[in-house]
N, C-alpha and C positions, 0 to 999 in steps of 0.2 A: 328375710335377709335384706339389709338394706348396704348399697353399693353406693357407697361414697370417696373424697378427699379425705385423703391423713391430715389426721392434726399433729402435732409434735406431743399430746399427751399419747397417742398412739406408738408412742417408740419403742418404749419397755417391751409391751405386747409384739410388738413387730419384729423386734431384736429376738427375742424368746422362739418366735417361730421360725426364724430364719437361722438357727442356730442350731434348734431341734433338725433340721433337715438339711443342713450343709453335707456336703460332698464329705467331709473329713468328717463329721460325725456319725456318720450313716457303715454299716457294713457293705459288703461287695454287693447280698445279696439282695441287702435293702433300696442299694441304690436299682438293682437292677425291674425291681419290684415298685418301687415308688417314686423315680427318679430322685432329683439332687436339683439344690441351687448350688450355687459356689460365688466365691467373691468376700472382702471382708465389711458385712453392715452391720457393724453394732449400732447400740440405741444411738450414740451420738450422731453417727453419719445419716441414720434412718430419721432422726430430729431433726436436721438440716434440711433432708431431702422432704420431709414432712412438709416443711418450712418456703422450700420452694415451690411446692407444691406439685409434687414429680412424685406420688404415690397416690395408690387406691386401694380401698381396702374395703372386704366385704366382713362386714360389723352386721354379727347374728346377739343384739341386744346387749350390748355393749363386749364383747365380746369377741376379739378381731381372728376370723374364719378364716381369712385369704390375703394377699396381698400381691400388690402387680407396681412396678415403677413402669413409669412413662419420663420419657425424657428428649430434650433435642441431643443430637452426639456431642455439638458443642458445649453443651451444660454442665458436661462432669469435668471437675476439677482436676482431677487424676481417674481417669482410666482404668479398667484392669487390662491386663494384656489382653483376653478375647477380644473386649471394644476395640484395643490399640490393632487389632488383626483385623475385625470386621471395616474400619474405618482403613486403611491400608488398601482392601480390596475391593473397596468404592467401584472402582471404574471396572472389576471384571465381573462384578455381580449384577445381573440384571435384574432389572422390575418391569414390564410390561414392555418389555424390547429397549429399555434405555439402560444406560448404566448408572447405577446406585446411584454415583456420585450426583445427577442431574436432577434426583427427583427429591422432591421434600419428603420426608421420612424422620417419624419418632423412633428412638430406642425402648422396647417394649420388654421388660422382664429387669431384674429376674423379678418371676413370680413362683408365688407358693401359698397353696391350701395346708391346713390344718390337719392330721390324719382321722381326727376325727368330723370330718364332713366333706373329707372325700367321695368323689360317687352322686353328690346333691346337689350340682349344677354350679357352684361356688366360682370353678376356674372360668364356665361359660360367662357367668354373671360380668366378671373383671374384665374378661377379654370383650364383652359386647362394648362396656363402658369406657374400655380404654379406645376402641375401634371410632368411638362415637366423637369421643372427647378430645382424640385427635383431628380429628377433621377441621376443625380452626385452623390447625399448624400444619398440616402435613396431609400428601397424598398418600401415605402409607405410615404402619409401624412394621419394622422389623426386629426382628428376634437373631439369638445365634445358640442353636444347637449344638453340644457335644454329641459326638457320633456317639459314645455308649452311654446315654439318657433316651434310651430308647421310649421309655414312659414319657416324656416330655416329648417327645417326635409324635409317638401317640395319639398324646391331647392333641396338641397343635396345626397338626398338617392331618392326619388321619382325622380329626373329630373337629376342627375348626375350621379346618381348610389354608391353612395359610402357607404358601405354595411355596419351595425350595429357591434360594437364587443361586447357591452352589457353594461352596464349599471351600476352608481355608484353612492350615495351620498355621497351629503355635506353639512353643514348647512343646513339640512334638505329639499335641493334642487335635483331634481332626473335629472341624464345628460346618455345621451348613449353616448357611443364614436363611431365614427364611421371612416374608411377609405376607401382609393382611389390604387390603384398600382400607383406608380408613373412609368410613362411611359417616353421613350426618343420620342425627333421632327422626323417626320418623316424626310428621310436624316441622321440621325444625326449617327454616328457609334459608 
């Protein structure tokens, strides 16, 4: 598996998978069993964001496995409301005793695996490289959990360790946000 930048020929594929596992295509029990992305990235928006280079994606021989955006908050154009909430609650979420809003932080997600290579280390792979590959930009990536993606809570905080900063609504919908320290490669100076 090889963990690389999206190219903008990566969109279709990217679109495809992001589709296949959206919140609204998924049953209750699917979601409750395999988590959810939500949000609208069709290939166009996933081209752009290709293009800016605010994606990663784990490419098993050509063939796109996984997929994670990384982003600064300021970078998206519009928003979806969760960001429009996460960014709102800057100052009462903390990161290592400071509030959000003081500390450099990429937006990390959505991400999503393939169901077939789920279980193969794919979502570890993305979030090492994105942890890595932030460390230029930022003292951290944070993420924003829906409270019933239990499977994405999971991964993240159970299997990666990326620690709770608390918790916000929107639309009547409850998200933790949660982060990561972005770390440099070992070797790297």
């Amino acid at each position: 598996m090889m963990y690389r930048w999206a190219t903008e020929a990566d969109a279709p594929a990217m679109a495809a998978l992001f589709a296949a596992n959206h919140r609204d295509a998924l049953t209750e029990q699917q979601r409750d069993e395999q988590g959810f992305v939500q949000g609208g990235f069709g290939a166009a928006a996933l081209r752009a964001m290709a293009a800016a280079g605010t994606l990663l994606v784990a490419d098993d021989d050509g063939n796109v496995a996984g997929l994670l955006a990384l982003s600064g908050p300021d970078e998206l154009p519009a928003p979806p409301p969760p960001v429009v909430g996460l960014l709102a609650a800057q100052d009462t979420l903390r990161w290592e005793g400071r509030p959000l809003s003081e500390v450099r932080w990429l937006l990390y997600g959505p991400v999503v695996v393939d169901a077939a290579y789920r279980g193969r280390g794919v979502a570890r792979g993305l979030f090492t490289m994105a942890v890595e590959a932030a460390a230029a930009r930022a003292d951290a990536v944070v993420a924003f959990i829906e409270s019933t993606n239990r499977p994405s809570w999971s991964v993240h905080v159970d299997g990666f360790g990326m620690r709770p900063l608390g918790e916000y609504v929107v639309d009547g919908r409850a998200y933790s946000a949660v982060a990561a320290a972005a770390v440099r490669a070992p070797g790297d100076a």
